[in-house]
C-alpha positions as a Markdown table, in Angstrom:
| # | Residue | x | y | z |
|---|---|---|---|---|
| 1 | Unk | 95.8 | 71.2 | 91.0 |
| 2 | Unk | 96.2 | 74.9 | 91.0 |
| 3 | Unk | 98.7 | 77.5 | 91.7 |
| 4 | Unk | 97.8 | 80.2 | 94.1 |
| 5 | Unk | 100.5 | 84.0 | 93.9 |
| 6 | Unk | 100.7 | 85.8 | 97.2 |
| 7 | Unk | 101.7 | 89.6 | 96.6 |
| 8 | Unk | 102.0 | 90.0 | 100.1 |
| 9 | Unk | 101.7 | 93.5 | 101.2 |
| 10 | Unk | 101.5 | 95.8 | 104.7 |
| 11 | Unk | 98.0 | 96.9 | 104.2 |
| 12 | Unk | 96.4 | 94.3 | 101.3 |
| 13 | Unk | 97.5 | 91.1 | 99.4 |
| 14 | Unk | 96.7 | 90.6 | 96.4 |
| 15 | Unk | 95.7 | 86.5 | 95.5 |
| 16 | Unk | 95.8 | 85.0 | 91.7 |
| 17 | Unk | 95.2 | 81.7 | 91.3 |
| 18 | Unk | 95.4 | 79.1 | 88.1 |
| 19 | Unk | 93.0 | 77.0 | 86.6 |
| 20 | Unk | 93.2 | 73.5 | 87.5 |
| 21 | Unk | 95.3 | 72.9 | 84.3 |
| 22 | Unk | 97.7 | 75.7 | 85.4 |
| 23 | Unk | 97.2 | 77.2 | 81.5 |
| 24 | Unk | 95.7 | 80.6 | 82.6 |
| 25 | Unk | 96.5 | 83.1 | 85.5 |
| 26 | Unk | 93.7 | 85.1 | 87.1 |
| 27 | Unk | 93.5 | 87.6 | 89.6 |
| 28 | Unk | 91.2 | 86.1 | 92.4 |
| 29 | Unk | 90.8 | 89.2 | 94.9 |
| 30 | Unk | 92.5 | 91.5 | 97.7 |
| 31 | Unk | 92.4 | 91.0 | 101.2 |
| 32 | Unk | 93.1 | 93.2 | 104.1 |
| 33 | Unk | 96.7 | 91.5 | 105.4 |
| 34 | Unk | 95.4 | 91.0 | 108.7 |
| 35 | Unk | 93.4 | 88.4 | 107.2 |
| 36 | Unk | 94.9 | 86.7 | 104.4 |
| 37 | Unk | 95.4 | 83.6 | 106.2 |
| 38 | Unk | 91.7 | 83.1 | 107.3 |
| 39 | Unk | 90.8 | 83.6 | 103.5 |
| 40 | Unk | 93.4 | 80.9 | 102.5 |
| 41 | Unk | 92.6 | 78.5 | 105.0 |
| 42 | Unk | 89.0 | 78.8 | 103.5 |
| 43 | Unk | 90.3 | 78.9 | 100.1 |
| 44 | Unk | 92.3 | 75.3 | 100.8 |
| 45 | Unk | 89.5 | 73.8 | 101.9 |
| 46 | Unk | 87.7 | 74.6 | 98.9 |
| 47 | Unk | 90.5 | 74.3 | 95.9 |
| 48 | Unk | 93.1 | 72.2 | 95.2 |
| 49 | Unk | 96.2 | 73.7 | 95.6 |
| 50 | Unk | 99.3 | 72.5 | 95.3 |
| 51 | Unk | 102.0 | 75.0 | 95.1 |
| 52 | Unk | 101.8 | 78.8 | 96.5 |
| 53 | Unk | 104.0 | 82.0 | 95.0 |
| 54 | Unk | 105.2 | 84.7 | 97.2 |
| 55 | Unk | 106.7 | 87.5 | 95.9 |
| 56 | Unk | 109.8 | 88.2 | 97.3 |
| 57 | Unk | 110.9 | 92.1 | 97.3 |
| 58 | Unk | 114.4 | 93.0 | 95.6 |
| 59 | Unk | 115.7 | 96.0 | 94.4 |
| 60 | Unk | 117.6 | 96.6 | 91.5 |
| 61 | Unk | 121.2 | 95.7 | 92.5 |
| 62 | Unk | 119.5 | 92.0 | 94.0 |
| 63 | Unk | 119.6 | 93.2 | 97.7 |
| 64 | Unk | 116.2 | 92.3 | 99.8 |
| 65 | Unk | 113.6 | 95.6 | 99.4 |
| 66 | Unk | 112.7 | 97.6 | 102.9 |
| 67 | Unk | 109.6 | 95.2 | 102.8 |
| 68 | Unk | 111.4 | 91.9 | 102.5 |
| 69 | Unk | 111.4 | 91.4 | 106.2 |
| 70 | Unk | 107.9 | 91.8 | 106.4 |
| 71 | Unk | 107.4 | 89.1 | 104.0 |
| 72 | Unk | 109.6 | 87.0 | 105.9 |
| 73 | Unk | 107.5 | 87.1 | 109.2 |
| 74 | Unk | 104.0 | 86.7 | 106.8 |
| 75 | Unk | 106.2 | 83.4 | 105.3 |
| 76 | Unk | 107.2 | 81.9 | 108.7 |
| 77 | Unk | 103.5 | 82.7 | 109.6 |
| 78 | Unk | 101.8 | 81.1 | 106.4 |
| 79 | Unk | 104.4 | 77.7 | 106.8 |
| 80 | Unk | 103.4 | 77.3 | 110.9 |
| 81 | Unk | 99.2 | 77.5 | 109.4 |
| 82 | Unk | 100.2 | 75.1 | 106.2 |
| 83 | Unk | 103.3 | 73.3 | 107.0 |
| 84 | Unk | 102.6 | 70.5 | 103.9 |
| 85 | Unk | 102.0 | 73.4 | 101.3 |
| 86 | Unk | 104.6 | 73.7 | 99.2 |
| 87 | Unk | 106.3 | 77.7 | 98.6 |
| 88 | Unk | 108.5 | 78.8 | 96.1 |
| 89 | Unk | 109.2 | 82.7 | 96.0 |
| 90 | Unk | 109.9 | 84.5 | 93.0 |
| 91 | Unk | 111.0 | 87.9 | 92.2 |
| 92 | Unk | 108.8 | 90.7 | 92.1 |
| 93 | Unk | 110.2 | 93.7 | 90.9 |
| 94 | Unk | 108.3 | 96.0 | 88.6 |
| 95 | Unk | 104.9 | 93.8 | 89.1 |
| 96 | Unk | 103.5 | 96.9 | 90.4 |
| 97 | Unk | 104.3 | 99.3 | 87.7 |
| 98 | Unk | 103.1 | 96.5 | 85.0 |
| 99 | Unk | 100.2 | 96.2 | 86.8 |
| 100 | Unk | 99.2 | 100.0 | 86.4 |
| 101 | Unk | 100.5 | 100.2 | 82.7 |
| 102 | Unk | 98.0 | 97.0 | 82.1 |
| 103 | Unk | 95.1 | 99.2 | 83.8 |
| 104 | Unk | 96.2 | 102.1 | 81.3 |
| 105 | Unk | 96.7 | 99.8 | 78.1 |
| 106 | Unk | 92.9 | 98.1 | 78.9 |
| 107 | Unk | 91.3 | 101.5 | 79.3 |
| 108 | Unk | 90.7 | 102.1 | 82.8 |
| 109 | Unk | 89.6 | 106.2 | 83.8 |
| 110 | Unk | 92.5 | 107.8 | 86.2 |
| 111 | Unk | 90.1 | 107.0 | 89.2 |
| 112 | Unk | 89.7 | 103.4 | 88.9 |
| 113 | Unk | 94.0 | 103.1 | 88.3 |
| 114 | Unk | 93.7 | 104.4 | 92.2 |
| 115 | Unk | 92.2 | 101.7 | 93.0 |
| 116 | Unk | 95.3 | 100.1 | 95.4 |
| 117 | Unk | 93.8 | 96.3 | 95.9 |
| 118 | Unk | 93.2 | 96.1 | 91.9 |
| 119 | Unk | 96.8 | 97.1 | 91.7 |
| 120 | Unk | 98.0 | 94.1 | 94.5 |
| 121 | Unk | 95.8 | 91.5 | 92.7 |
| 122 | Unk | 97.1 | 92.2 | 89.2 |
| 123 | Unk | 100.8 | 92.2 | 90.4 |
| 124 | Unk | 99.2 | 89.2 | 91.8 |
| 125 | Unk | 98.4 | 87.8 | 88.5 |
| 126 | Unk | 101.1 | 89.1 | 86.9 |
| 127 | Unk | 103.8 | 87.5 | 88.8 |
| 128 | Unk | 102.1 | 83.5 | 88.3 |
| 129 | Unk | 101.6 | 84.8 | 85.1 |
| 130 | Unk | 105.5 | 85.2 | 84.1 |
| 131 | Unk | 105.9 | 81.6 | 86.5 |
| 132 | Unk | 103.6 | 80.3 | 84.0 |
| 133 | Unk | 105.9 | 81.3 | 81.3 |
| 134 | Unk | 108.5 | 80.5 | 82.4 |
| 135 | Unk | 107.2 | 76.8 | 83.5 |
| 136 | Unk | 106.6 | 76.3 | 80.0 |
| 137 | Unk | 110.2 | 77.0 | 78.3 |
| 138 | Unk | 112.0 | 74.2 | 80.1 |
């Protein structure tokens, strides 16, 4: 059964997903907000998913981020479509900024590191990628 991250943003989400195993993390894809649910109810259908990640906004003294509430309509939303899927949310701070250092440690020209939904879908992947690591120390 997989594990499906939901960097949930106003404009794009960004989706990774795990292998069935739940060994490796990998970025799946963006989608426009407005749709993310439509693309999960067709990904559920497909996949067997078992637990979903939603990043949940903090700053850096712990307080909910100006996007937290936005998050928490998208989450009362995503539980009223899939009311048996289970939903942890983890902490997302600095996914962002790792993702764009990745981008600039694997190579990528200044004009591809503007590319906004690669950015969401590595935070993505980066944030089931720490749950990952975490999962296996305990």
């Amino acid at each position: 059964m997989r594990i499906l991250a939901i960097d949930y943003g106003l404009k794009r989400t960004g989706i990774a997903v795990t292998d069935e195993m739940q060994l490796i993390a990998s970025g799946l894809t963006t989608v426009a907000s407005e749709t993310v649910l439509d693309f999960l109810s067709d990904y559920f259908k497909k996949e067997r998913v078992g637990l979903v990640l939603l990043g949940e906004p903090k700053q850096m003294n712990n307080e909910p981020s100006q996007s937290a509430e936005l998050i928490e309509v998208f989450l009362q939303k995503f539980k009223d479509a899939f009311p048996d899927m289970q939903v942890e949310r983890v902490d997302e701070r600095f996914t962002s900024k790792m993702a764009f250092q990745a981008m600039i440690d694997i190579g990528l020209k200044k004009k591809q590191r503007q590319n906004k939904a690669l950015i969401d879908e590595i935070s993505a992947t980066i944030m089931l990628q720490d749950y990952l690591s975490r999962k296996k120390s305990f």
